[in-house]
C-alpha positions as CSV (number, residue, x, y, z in Angstrom):
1,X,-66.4,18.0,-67.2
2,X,-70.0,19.1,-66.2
3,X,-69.4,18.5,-62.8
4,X,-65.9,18.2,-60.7
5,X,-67.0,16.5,-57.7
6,X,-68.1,12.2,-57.8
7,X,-68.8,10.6,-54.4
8,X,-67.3,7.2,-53.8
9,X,-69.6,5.4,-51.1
10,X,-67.0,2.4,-50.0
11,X,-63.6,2.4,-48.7
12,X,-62.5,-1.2,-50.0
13,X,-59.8,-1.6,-53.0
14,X,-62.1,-1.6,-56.1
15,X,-63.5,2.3,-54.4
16,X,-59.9,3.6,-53.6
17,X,-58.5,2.3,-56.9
18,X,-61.0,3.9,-59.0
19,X,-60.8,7.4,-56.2
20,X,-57.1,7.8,-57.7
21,X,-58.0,7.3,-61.4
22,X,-60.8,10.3,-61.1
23,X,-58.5,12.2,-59.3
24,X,-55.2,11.5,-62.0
25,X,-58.3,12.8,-64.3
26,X,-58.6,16.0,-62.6
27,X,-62.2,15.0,-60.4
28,X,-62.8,16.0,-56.6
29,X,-64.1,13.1,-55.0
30,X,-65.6,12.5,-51.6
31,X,-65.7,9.1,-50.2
32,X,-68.7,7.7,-47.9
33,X,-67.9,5.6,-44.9
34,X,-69.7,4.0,-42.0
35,X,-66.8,5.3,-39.9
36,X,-65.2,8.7,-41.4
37,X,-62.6,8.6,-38.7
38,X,-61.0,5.7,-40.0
39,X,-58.7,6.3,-42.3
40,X,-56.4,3.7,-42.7
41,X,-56.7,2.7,-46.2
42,X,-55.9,6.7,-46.9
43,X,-52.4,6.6,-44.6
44,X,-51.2,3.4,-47.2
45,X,-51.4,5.6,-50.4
46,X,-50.0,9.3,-50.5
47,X,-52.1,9.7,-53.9
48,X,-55.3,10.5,-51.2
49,X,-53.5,12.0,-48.7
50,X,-55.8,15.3,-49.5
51,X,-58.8,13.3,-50.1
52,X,-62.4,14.1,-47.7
53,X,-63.7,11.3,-46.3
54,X,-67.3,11.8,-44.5
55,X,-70.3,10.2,-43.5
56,X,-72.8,8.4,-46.0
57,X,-75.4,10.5,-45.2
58,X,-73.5,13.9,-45.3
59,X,-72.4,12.4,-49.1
60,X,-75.7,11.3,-50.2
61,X,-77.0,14.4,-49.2
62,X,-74.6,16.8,-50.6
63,X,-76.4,18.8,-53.1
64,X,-72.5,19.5,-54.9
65,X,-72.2,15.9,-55.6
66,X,-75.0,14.4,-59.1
67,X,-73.0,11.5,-59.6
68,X,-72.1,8.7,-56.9
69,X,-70.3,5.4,-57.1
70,X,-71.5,2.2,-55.4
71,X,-68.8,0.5,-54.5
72,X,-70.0,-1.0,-51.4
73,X,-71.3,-5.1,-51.4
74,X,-75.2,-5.3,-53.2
75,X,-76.9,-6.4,-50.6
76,X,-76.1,-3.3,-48.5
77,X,-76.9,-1.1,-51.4
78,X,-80.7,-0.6,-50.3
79,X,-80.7,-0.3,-46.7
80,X,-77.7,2.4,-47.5
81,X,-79.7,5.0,-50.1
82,X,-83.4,4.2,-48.5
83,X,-83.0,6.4,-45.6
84,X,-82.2,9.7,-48.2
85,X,-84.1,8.2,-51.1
86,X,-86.0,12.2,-51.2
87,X,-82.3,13.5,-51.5
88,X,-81.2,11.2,-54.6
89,X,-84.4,12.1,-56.8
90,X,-82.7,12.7,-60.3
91,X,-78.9,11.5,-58.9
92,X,-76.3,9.3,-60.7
93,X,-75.7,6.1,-59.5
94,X,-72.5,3.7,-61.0
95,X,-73.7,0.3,-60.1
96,X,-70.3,-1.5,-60.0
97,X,-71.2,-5.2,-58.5
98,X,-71.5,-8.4,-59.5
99,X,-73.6,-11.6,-58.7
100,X,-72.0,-14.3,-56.9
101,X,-73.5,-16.9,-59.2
102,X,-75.4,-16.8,-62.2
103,X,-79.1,-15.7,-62.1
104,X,-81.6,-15.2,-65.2
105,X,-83.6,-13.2,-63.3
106,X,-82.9,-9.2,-63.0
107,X,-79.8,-7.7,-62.8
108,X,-78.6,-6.0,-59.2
109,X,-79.0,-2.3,-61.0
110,X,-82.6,-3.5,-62.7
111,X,-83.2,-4.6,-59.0
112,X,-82.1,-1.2,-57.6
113,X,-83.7,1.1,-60.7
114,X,-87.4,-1.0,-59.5
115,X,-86.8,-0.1,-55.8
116,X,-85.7,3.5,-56.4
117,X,-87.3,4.6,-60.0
118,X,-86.4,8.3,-59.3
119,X,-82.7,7.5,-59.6
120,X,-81.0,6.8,-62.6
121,X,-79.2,3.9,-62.1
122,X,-76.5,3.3,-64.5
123,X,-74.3,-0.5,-64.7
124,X,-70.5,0.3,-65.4
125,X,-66.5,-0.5,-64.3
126,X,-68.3,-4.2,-62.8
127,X,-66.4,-5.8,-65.4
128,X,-62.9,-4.7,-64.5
129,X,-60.7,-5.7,-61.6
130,X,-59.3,-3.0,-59.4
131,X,-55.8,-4.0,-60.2
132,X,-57.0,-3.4,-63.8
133,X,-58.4,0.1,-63.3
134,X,-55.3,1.0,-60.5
135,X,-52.3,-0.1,-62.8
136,X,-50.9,1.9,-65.0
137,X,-49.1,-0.5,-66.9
138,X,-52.1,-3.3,-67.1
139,X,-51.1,-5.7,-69.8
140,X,-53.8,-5.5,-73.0
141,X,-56.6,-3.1,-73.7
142,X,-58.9,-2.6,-71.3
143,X,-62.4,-1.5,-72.1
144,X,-65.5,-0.2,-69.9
145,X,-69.3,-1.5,-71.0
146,X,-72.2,0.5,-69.8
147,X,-75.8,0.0,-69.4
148,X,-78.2,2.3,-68.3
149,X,-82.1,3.1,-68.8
150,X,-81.6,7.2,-69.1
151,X,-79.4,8.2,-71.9
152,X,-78.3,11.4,-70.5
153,X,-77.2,9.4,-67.3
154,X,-75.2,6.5,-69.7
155,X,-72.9,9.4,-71.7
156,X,-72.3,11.1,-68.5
157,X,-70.5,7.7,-67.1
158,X,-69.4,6.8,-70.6
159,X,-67.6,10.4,-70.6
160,X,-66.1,9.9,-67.2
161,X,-64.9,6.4,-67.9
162,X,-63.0,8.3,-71.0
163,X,-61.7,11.1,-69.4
164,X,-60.1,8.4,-66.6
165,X,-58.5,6.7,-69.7
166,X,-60.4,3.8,-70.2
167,X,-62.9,3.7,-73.4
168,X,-66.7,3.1,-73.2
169,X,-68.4,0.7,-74.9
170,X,-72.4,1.9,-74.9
171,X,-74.6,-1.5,-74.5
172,X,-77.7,0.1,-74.4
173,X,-80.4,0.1,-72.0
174,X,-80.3,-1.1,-68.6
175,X,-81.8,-4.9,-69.4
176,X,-78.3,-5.5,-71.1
177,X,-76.9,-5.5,-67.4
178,X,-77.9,-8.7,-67.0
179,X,-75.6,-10.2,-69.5
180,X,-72.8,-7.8,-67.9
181,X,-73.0,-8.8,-64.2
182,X,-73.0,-12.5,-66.2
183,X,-70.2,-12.4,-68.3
184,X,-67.3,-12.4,-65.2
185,X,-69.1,-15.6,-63.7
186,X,-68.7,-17.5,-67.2
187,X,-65.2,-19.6,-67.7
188,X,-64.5,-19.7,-70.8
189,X,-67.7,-19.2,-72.5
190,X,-67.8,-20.5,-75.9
191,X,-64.9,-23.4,-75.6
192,X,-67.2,-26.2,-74.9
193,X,-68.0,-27.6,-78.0
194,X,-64.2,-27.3,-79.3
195,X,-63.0,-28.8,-76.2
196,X,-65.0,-31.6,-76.7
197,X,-64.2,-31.9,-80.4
198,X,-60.7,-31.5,-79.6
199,X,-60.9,-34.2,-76.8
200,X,-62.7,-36.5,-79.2
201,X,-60.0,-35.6,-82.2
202,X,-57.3,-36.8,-79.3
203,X,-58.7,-40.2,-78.2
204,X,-59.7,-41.4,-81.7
205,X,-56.1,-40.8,-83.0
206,X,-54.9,-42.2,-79.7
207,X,-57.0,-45.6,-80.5
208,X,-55.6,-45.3,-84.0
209,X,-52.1,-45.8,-83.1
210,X,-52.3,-47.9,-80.2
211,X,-54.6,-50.4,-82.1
212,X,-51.9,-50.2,-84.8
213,X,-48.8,-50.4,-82.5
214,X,-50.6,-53.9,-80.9
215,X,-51.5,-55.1,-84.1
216,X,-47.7,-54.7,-85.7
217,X,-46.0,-55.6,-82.4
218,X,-48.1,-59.0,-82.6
219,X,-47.8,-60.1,-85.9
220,X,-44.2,-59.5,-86.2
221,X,-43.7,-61.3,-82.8
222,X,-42.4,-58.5,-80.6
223,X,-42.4,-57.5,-77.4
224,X,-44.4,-54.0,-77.2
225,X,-41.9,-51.1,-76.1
226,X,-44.6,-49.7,-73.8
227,X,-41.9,-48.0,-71.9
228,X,-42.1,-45.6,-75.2
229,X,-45.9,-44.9,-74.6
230,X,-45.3,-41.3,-72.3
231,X,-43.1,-39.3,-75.4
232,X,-42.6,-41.4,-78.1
233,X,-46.2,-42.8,-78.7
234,X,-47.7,-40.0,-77.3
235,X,-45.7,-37.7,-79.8
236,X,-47.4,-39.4,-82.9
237,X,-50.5,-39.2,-81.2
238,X,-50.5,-35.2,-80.5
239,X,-49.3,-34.7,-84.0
240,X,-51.8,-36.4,-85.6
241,X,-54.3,-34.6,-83.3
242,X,-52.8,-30.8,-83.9
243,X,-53.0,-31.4,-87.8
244,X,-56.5,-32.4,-87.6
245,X,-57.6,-29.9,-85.9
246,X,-55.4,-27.2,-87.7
247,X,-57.7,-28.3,-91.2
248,X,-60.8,-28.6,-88.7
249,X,-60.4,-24.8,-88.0
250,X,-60.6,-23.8,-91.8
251,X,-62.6,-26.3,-93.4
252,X,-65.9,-24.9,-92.1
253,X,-64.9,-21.6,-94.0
254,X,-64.5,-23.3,-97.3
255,X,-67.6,-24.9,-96.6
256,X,-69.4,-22.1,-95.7
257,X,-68.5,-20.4,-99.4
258,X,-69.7,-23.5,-101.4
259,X,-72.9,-23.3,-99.1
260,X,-73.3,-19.5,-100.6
261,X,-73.2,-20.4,-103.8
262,X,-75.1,-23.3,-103.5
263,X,-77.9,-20.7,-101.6
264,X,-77.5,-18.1,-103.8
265,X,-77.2,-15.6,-101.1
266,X,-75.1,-14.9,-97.9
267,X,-78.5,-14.1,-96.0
268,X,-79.8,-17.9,-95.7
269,X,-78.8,-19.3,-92.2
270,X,-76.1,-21.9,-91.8
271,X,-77.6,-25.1,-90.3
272,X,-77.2,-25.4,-86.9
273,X,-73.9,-28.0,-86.7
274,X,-72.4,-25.6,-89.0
275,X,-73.1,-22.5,-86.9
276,X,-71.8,-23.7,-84.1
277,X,-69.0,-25.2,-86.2
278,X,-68.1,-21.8,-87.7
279,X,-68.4,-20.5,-84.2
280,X,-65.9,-23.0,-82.9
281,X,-63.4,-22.2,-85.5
282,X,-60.8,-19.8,-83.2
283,X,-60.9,-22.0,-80.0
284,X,-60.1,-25.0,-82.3
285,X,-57.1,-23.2,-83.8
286,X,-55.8,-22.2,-80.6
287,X,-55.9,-25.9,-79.4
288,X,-54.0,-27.0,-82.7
289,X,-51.5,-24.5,-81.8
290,X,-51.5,-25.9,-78.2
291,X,-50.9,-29.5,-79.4
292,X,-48.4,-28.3,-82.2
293,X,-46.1,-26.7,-79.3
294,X,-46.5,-29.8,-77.3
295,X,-45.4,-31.9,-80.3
296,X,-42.3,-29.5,-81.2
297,X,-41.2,-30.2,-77.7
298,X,-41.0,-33.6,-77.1
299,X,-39.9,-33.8,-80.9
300,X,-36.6,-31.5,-79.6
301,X,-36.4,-34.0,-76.8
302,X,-36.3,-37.2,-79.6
303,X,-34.8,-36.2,-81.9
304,X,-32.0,-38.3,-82.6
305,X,-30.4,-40.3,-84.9
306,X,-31.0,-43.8,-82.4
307,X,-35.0,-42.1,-83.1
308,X,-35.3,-41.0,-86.0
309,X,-32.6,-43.1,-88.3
310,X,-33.9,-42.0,-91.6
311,X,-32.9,-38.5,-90.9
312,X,-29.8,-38.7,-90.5
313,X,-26.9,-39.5,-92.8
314,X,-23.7,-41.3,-90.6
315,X,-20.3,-41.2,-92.9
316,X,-16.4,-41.7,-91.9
317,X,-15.0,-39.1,-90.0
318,X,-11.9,-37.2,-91.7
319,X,-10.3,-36.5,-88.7
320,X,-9.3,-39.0,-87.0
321,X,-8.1,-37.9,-84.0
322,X,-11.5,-37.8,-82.9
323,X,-13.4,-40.1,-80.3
324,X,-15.5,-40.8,-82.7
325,X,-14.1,-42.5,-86.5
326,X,-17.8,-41.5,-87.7
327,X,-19.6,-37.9,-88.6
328,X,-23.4,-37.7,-88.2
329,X,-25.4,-35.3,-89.4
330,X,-28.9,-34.3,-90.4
331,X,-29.6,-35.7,-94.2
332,X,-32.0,-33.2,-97.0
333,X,-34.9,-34.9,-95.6
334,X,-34.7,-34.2,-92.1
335,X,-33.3,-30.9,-92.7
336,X,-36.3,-30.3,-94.7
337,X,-39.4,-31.6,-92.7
338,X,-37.7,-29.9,-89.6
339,X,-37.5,-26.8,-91.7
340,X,-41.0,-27.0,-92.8
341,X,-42.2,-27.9,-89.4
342,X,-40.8,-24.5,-87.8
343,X,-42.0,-22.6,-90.8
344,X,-46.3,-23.6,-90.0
345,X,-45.2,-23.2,-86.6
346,X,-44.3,-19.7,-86.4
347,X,-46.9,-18.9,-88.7
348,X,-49.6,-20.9,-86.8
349,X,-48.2,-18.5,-83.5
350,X,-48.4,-15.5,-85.9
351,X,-52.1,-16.8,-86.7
352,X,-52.8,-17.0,-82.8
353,X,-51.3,-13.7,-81.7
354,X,-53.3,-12.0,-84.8
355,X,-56.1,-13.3,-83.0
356,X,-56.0,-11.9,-79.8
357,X,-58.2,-9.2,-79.1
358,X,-55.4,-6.5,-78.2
359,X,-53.5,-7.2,-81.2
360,X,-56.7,-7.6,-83.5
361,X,-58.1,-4.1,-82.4
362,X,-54.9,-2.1,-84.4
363,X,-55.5,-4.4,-87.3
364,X,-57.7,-3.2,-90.3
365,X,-60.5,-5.5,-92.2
366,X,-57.5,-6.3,-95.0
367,X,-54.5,-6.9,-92.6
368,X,-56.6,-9.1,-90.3
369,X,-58.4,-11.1,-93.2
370,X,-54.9,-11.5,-94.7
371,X,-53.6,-12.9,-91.4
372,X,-56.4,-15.1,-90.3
373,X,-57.2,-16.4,-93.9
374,X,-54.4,-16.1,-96.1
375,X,-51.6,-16.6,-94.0
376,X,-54.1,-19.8,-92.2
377,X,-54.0,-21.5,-95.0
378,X,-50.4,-21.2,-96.1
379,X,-49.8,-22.7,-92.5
380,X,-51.6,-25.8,-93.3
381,X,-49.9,-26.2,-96.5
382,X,-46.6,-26.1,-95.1
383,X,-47.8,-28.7,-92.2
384,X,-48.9,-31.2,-95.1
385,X,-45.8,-30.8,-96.9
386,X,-43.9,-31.4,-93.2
387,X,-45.8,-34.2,-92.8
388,X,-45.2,-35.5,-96.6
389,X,-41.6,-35.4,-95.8
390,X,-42.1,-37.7,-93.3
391,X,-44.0,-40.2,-95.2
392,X,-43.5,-40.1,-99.0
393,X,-40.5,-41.8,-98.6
394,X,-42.6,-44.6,-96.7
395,X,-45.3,-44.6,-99.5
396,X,-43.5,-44.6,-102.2
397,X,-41.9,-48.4,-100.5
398,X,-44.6,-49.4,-99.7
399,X,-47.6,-48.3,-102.6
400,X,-50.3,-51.0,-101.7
401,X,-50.6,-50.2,-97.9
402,X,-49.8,-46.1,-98.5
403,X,-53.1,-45.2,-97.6
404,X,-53.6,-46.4,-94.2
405,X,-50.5,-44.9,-92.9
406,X,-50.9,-42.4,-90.3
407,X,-49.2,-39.9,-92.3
408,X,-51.4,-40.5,-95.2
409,X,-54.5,-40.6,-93.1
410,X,-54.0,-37.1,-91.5
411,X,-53.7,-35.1,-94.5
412,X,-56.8,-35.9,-96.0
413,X,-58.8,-33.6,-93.9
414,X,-55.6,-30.8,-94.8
415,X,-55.9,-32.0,-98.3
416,X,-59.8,-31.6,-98.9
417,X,-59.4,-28.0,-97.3
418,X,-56.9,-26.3,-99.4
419,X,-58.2,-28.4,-102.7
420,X,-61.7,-26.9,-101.9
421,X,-59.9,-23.1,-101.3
422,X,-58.5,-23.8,-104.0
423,X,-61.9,-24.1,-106.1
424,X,-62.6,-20.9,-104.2
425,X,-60.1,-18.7,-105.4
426,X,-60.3,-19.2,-108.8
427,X,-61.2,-15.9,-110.8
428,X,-64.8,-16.8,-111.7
429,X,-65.7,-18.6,-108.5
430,X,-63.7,-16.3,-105.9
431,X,-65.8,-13.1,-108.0
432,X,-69.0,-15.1,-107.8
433,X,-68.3,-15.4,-103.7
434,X,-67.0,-12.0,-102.9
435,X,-70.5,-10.8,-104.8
436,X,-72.8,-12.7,-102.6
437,X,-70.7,-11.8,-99.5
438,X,-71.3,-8.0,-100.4
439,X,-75.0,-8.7,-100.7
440,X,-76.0,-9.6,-104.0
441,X,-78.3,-12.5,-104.2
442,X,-79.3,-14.7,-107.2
443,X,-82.8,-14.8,-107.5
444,X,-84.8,-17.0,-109.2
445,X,-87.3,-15.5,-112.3
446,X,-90.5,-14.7,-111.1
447,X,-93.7,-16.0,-112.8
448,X,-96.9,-14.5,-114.3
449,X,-100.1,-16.6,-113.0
450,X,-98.7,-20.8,-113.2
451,X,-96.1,-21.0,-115.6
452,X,-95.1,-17.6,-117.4
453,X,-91.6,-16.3,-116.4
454,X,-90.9,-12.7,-116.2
C-alpha cells in the first residue's frame, strides 16, 4: 500500500461499512464529520472502537491523507471541498453517489472533476450496497467498476478496492461514469422486448385454446366446464407457452449460423429484429423456465387418474381385503412423458443456473458453450418427445385432424430448431461455420478492368 491512511468524509452506513473493510485490509482511516463529538454510530460497532473521528476541515486538510472518500449526499459535495479547494490540489477523491433519477447529462464526478479540475476525481463502490461491501458472507460475486480521467488516480482505487477484497473492473475514463451512476436506476434493463414477446407468446396460445374449448364444447352440445379455467385450462395454456418460448430462445442461434454462411462472413451485421432477437435469447429462456415450473406444479396438483385417464392403467386388486377391489397405477405412457418431462426440466434449471453470472464466471469457453448450447438443445429434444407422448397416441386416432392439435402445433417451432441444428452439425457444414466464426471470410474473385477475374 503506497499510502496507509484514507479519509472517510460521512458518518452514514455506506461510510462506516466501507471504514471496516479498509481497516480488515490493514488501512488507517480518519472519518470527517460535521460534529466530531458525536460518535454514536462508533459506540454500535466495536470494529471502530479505535477509530479518529475529526472535523472536515482538519481531514481535508491533513497533508497525511492523498486519498478521500465521498460518502456524504452529492449535493453537499461542493459546498463541503470549496472552502479548502487550495488544500486538495492533486488529492484523491472516490465519488461514491448516485443520481436519483436518470439524467443524460454529466455524471455527479464529471460535474465535480469541471468545478474542481485540480483534483482527480475518480467514480467507484457507487454500484454496491453497503450490506454488500459490510457482509462477509454476501451471496454471489461482487465486483467494483471504476472510472476516472487520471490513470494513476484509477489503479490507486482499483488497488485499494483489491486489497479490501473486492475485484476492479477498469471502465476507462471518467465519461463512462455516466453509464455507472445509470445502471442502479435501470430495472431490469434489457427484459423488455422478451417480456413483451413472452406476453404475446401467452395470450395467443391462451386464444388458441379457449377458441378451441368453445368451439368443441358447442358442437358437441355441452355445457363449458369453466370452473376448470384457473388450473386445468390454464395448465395447457402455460405449457404451450413454456415450449414455445424454450425453441424461441435457440432458434435465433440456428439462424444466425445459416445467416453466416449465407454472408460468407461472421463480420456482416445481423438485421436489426434479429439483433435484438439474439439479444433477447437468455431473458426468453429464463421465462420458459418460469412457465415450465409453473406447469410442473399445477401438473403435480392434477395429476390423477379422474384427470388424466389415459395414463393410468386400473386392474383387479389381488388382495382383497382391501377397501378398494381395484389397483391403479401409472401405465408406460404416463410413466414415460412424466419421466421425460422431469428430465428437460432439470436440465432446463441446469441451463438457467449455467447462466447466472456467479456460476458462469468459474466456467471456461468449452464448459459454458457445452452447457448453454449442447446441453439447450438436448432440453428441447426431450420437451418434444414429452410432449409426443402426450399426443401421438391422439394423432395416430385421429390422422386427418393431427395437425391442428395443440400438441402438434407446439412442436413445430421445437421441430424446425433442432432439424436446422441438425443441418448445422453436420461434418462439412459445422467445419464450414466454426471457420467463419474464427474469422475466415469467403470472398468473392476480384476482377481486372470489367469482366476479367483474377
Amino acid at each position: 500500500m503506497e499510502n496507509q491512511t484514507i479519509g472517510i468524509l460521512g458518518t452514514g452506513n455506506y461510510g462506516t461499512a466501507l471504514g471496516k473493510r479498509l481497516l480488515q485490509a490493514g488501512y488507517e482511516i480518519v472519518f470527517g464529520s460535521r460534529n466530531p463529538l458525536q460518535r454514536s454510530f462508533i459506540t454500535r460497532d466495536k470494529q471502530l472502537s479505535n477509530v479518529k473521528v475529526d472535523s472536515v476541515k482538519n481531514v481535508l486538510t491533513n497533508k497525511e491523507i492523498e486519498i478521500f472518500i465521498l460518502a456524504i449526499p452529492y449535493s453537499s459535495m461542493e459546498s463541503c471541498l470549496r472552502p479548502y479547494k487550495n488544500d486538495l490540489v492533486g488529492k484523491i477523491f472516490v465519488d461514491i453517489s448516485n443520481r436519483t433519477k436518470p439524467s443524460k447529462i454529466e455524471s455527479n464526478a464529471e460535474n465535480l472533476a469541471i468545478i474542481f479540475p485540480d483534483i482527480r476525481f475518480v467514480k467507484s463502490f457507487n454500484m454496491l450496497s453497503a450490506y454488500a461491501v459490510e457482509s462477509e458472507n454476501f451471496g454471489g460475486s461482487i465486483r467494483n467498476f471504476v472510472a476516472g480521467n487520471n490513470r494513476h488516480a484509477r489503479e490507486r482505487i482499483m488497488q485499494l478496492s483489491r486489497d479490501v477484497g473486492i475485484p476492479p473492473v477498469d471502465c476507462g475514463n471518467l465519461g463512462a461514469a455516466r453509464k455507472l451512476e445509470a445502471y442502479p436506476l435501470t430495472l431490469m434493463s434489457g427484459w423488455g422486448i422478451p417480456s413483451i414477446y413472452t406476453l404475446v407468446t401467452f395470450l395467443v396460445w391462451f386464444v388458441i385454446v379457449i377458441a378451441k374449448i368453445v368451439i368443441y364444447y358447442t358442437s358437441h352440445n355441452l355445457q363449458i366446464s369453466w370452473y376448470r379455467m384457473p388450473l386445468s385450462f390454464l395448465n395447457k395454456i402455460v405449457c404451450l407457452t413454456a415450449i414455445t418460448l424454450l425453441a424461441s430462445s435457440y432458434l435465433p442461434g440456428c439462424l444466425a449460423g445459416f445467416l453466416q454462411i449465407y454472408n460468407g462472413t461472421k463480420y456482416k451485421d445481423f438485421p436489426k429484429w434479429m439483433d435484438k432477437w439474439m439479444k433477447s435469447r437468455k431473458m426468453i429462456g429464463l421465462y420458459a423456465l418460469l412457465f415450465s415450473f409453473w406447469h410442473v406444479g399445477m401438473s403435480l396438483v392434477l395429476i390423477s387418474p379422474g384427470y388424466a385417464t389415459t395414463w393410468y392403467v386400473t386392474s383387479p386388486h389381488a388382495n382383497s381385503s382391501v377397501i378398494s377391489p381395484y389397483e391403479v397405477h401409472l401405465n408406460l405412457k404416463g410413466e414415460s412423458l412424466i419421466s421425460a418431462g422431469f428430465i428437460a426440466l432439470f436440465l432446463m434449471l441446469l441451463v438457467g443456473i449455467s447462466s447466472l453470472p456467479s456460476v458462469s464466471e468459474i466456467l471456461n469457453w468449452k464448459e459454458w458453450r457445452f452447457t448453454q448450447s449442447h446441453l439447450g438443445y438436448v432440453t428441447v429434444f426431450f420437451t418434444v418427445m414429452h410432449v409426443f407422448i402426450i399426443g401421438l397416441p391422439n394423432w395416430l386416432k385421429h390422422p386427418s385432424s393431427f395437425y391442428y392439435s395443440n400438441t402438434f402445433m407446439c412442436c413445430i417451432l421445437p421441430l424446425l430448431t433442432l432439424f436446422l441444428k441438425l443441418v448445422l452439425s453436420l461434418p462439412g457444414v459445422s467445419c464450414y461455420v466454426d471457420n467463419i466464426r474464427a474469422g475466415w471470410e469467403r470472398r468473392k474473385p476480384e476482377k481486372i478492368g470489367n469482366d476479367i477475374p483474377l
